[in-house]
C-alpha positions in Angstrom: 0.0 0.0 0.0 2.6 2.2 1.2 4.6 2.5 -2.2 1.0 3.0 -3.9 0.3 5.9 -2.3 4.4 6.9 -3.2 3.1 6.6 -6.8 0.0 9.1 -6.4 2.2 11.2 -4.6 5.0 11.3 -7.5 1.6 12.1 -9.9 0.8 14.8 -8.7 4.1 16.5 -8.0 4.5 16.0 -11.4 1.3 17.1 -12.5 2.4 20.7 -10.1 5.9 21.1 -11.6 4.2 20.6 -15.0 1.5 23.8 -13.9 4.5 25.7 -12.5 6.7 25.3 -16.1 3.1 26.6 -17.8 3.0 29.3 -16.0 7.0 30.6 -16.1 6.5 30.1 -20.1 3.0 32.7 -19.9 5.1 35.1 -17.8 7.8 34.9 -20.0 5.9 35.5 -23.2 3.9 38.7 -21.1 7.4 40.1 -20.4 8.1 39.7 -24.0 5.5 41.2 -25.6 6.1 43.8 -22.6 9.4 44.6 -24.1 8.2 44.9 -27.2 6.1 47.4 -26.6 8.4 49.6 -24.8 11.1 49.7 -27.6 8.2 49.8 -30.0 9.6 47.0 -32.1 
């Protein structure tokens, strides 16, 4: 039992690093287009 519950655990770590990488990636692409707009490129 023990090492099934290991294996839900691992899931949803996972499934939370996976939610944190989405985000990083949106605020990167808001900086961007930040930046674009401030040099007006």
């Amino acid at each position: 039992m023990a090492s099934l519950e290991h294996g839900e655990n691992n899931k949803s770590l996972m499934k939370s690093s996976k939610r944190t990488a989405k985000v990083q990636v949106l605020e990167q692409d808001l900086t961007i287009e930040k930046s674009h707009v401030f040099y007006g490129t």
